[in-house]
C-alpha positions as CSV (number, residue, x, y, z in Angstrom):
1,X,0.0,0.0,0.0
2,X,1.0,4.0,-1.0
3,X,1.0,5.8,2.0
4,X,1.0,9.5,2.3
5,X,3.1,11.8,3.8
6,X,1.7,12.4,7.4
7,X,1.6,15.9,7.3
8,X,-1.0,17.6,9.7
9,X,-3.2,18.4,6.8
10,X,-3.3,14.4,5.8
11,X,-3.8,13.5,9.3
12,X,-6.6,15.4,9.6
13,X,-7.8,14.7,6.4
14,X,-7.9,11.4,6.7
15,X,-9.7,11.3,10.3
16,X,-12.7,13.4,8.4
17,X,-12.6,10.6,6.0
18,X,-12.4,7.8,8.9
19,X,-15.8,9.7,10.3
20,X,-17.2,10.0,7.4
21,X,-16.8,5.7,6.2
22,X,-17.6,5.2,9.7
23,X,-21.0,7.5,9.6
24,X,-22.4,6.8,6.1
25,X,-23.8,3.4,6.8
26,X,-25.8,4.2,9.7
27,X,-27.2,7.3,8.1
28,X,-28.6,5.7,5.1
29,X,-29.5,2.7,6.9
30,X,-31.6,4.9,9.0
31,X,-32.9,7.0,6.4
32,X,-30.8,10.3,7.5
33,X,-28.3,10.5,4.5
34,X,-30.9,12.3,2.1
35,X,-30.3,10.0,-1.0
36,X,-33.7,10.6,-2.9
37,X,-33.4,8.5,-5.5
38,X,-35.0,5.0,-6.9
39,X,-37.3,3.3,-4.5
40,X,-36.6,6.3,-2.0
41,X,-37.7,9.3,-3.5
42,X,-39.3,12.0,-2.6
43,X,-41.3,12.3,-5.6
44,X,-40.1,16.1,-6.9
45,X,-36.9,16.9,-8.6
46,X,-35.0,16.8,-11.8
47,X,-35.0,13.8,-14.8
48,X,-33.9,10.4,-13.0
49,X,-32.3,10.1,-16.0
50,X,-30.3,13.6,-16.8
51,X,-30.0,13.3,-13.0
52,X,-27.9,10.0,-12.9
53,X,-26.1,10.7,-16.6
54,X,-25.0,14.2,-15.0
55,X,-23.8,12.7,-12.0
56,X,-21.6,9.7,-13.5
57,X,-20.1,11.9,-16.1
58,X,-18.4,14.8,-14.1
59,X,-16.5,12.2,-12.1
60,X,-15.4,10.9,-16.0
61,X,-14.5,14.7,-16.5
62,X,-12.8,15.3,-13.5
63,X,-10.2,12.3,-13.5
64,X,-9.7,12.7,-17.2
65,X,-8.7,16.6,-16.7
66,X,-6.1,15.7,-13.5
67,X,-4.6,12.8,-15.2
68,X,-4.4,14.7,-18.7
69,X,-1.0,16.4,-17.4
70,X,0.9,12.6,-17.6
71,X,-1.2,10.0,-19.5
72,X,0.8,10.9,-22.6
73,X,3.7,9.6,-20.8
74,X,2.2,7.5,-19.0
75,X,3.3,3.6,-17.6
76,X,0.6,0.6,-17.7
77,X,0.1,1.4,-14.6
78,X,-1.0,4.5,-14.5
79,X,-3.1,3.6,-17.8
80,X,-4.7,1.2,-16.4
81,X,-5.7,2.8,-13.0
82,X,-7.1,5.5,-15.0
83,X,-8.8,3.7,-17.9
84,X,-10.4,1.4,-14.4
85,X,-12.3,4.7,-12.9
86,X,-13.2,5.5,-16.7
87,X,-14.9,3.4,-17.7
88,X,-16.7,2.2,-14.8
89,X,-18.2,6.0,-14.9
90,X,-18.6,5.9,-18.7
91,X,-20.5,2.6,-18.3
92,X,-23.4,4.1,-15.6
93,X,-23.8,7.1,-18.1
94,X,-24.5,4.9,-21.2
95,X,-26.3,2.3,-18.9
96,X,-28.5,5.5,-17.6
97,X,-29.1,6.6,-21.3
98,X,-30.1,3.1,-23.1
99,X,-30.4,0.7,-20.2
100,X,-31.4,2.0,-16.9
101,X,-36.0,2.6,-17.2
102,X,-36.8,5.4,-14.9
103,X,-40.2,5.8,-12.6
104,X,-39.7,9.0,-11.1
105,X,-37.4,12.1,-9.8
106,X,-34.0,12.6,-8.4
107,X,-34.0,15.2,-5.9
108,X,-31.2,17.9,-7.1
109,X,-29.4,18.3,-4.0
110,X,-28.9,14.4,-4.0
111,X,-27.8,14.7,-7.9
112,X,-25.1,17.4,-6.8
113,X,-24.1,15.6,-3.6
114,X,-23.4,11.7,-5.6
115,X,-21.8,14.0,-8.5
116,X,-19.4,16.2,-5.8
117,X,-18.0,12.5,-3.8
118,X,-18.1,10.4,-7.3
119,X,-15.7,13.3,-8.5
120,X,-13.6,14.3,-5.3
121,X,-13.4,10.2,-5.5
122,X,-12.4,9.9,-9.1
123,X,-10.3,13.2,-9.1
124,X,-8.4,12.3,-6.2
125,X,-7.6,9.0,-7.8
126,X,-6.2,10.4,-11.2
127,X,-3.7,12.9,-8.9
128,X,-2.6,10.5,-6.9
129,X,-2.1,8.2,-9.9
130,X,1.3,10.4,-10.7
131,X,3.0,8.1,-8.0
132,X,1.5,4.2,-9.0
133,X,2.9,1.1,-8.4
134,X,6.5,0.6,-10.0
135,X,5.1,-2.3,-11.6
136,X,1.9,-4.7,-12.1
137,X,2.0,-7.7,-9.6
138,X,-0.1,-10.5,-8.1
139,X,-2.2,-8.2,-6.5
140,X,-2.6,-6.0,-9.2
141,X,-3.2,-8.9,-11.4
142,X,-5.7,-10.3,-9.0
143,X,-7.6,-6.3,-9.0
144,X,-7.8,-6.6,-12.6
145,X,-9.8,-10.0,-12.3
146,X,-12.1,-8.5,-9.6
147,X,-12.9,-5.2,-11.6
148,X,-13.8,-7.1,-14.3
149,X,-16.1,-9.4,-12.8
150,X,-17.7,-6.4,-11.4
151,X,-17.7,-4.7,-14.4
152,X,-19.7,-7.7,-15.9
153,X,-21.7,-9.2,-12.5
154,X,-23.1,-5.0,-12.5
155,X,-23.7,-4.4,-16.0
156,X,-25.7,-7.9,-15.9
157,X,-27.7,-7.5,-13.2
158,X,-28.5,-3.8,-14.3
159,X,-30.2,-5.3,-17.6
160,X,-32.1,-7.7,-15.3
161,X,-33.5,-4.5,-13.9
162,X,-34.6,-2.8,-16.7
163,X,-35.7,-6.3,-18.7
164,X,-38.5,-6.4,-15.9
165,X,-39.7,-3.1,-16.5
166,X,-40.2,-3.7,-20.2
167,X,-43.9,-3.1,-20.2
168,X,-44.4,-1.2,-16.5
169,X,-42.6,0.8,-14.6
170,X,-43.8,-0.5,-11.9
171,X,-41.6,-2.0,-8.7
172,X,-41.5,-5.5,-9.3
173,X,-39.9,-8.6,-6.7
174,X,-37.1,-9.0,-8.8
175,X,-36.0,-12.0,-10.0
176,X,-32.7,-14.1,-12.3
177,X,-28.9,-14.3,-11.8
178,X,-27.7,-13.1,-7.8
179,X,-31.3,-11.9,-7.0
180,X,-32.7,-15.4,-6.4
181,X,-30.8,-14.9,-3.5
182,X,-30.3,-10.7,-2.7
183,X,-31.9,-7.9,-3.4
184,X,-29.2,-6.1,-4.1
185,X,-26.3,-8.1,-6.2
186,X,-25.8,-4.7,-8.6
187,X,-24.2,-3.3,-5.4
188,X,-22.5,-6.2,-4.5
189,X,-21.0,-6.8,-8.1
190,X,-20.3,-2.8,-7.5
191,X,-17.8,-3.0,-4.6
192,X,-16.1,-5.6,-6.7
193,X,-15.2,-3.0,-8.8
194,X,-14.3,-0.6,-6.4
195,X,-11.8,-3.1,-4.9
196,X,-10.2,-4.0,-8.1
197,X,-9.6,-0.3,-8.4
198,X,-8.1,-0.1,-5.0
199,X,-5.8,-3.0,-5.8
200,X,-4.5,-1.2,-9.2
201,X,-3.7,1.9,-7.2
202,X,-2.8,0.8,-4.4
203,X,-3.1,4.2,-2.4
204,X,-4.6,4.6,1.0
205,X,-7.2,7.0,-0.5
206,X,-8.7,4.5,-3.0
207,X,-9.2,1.7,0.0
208,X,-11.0,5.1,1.9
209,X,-12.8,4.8,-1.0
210,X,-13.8,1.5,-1.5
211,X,-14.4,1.0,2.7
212,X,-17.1,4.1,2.1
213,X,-18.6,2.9,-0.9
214,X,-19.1,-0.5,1.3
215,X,-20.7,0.9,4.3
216,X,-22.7,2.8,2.0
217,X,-24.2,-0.2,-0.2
218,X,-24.6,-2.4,2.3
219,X,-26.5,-0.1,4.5
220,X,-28.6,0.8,1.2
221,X,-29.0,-3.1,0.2
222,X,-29.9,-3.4,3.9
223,X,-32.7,-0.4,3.6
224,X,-33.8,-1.9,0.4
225,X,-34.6,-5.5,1.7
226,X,-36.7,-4.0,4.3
227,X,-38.5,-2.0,1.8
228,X,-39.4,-5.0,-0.5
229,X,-40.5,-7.1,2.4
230,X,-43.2,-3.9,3.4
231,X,-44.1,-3.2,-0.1
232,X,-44.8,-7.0,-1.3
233,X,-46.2,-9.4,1.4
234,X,-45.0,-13.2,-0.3
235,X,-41.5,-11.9,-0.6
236,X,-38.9,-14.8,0.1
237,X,-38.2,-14.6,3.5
238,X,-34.9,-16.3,3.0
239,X,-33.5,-13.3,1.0
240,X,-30.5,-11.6,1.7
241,X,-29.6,-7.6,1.4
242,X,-26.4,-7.7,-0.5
243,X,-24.3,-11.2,0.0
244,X,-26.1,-14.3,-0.4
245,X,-26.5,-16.6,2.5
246,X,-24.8,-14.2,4.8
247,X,-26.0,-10.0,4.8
């Protein structure tokens, strides 16, 4: 692991971003994170769909602007870190344009809040991407596998989604691949990928990163399994939030 300097300014940096992994799951769990979106909105706002296309594409701006300055140069590491949080952003905008079927709203404060961490996130990444790994290794090797199962587990379970809403845009108990068994495998398949990022970069940030991003899906998968069993009365008890068997 890349550690930083341990300046004052990282020190304390990095205890906000301790309070904040630590904080995020209990606030969305309990409703008090204000993420109106999907199943959990509030009913007014912008387009779902401008919404979540604005929202995944700064982050694609934002690392593609900081990491501008050395990808002509750049090694296969650094390519690959960067061409990792690319593409994952690039695939949720053209997932939200010709996949994703929208019933509702996204409230605009949410919009601007996922856009701001998604790009802090992604921009943070690309800068510190000017000091990667001297080389690809095991590990690295091993986050390449990972991404790309979560690349592919997502995108999958994504088109599940939308395939159910083909004539309704109705909630439905949703059914095929990982959701015989969670209600939330999209988000599962999602810290895959965040984890495969982590081990290309390799930097203490991007494991902040990926532990927030955990906290914060599970506690959402969690929130979500409760909603399905309220809103439909012969849901499977046996169920899971987010990882089968277990969560």
């Amino acid at each position: 692991m890349i550690l930083p300097e341990w300046t004052t300014f990282n020190i304390t940096l990095y205890i906000f971003f301790a309070v904040l992994v630590v904080g995020v799951g209990p606030a969305e769990y309990f409703g008090m994170s204000m993420m109106n979106y999907s199943k959990f909105r509030k009913g007014t706002g912008i387009s779902g769909r401008a919404g979540m296309v604005f929202l995944y594409f700064l982050p694609f701006v934002a690392i593609t602007f900081i990491a501008g300055s050395y990808l002509p140069t750049a090694t296969l590491v650094q390519w690959m870190v960067y061409l990792a949080v690319a593409f994952h952003f690039i695939k949720r905008v053209l997932e939200s344009l010709f996949v994703h079927k929208y019933a509702g709203k996204i409230d605009l404060f949410t919009t601007l809040l996922i856009a701001t961490f998604y790009s802090l996130a992604a921009g943070m990444l690309g800068w510190l991407n000017q000091n990667p790994l001297p080389a690809p290794d095991a590990w690295f090797t091993i986050g390449m596998v990972l991404y790309i199962v979560g690349i592919a587990g997502n995108f999958y379970h994504h088109k599940l989604l939308a395939d159910l809403r083909k004539n309704s845009l109705d909630y439905f108990i949703p059914k095929g691949g990982l959701f015989e068994y969670v209600v939330c495998p999209h988000y599962l398949f999602e810290i895959l990928i965040w984890l495969g990022i982590a081990l290309l970069s390799r930097h203490l940030a991007a494991f902040v990163v990926l532990f927030f991003i955990v906290f914060y899906l599970t506690a959402r998968a969690m929130r979500a399994l409760k909603w399905y069993h309220e809103k439909f009365k012969d849901f499977p008890k046996d169920r899971k939030g987010i990882l089968p068997f277990i969560l």
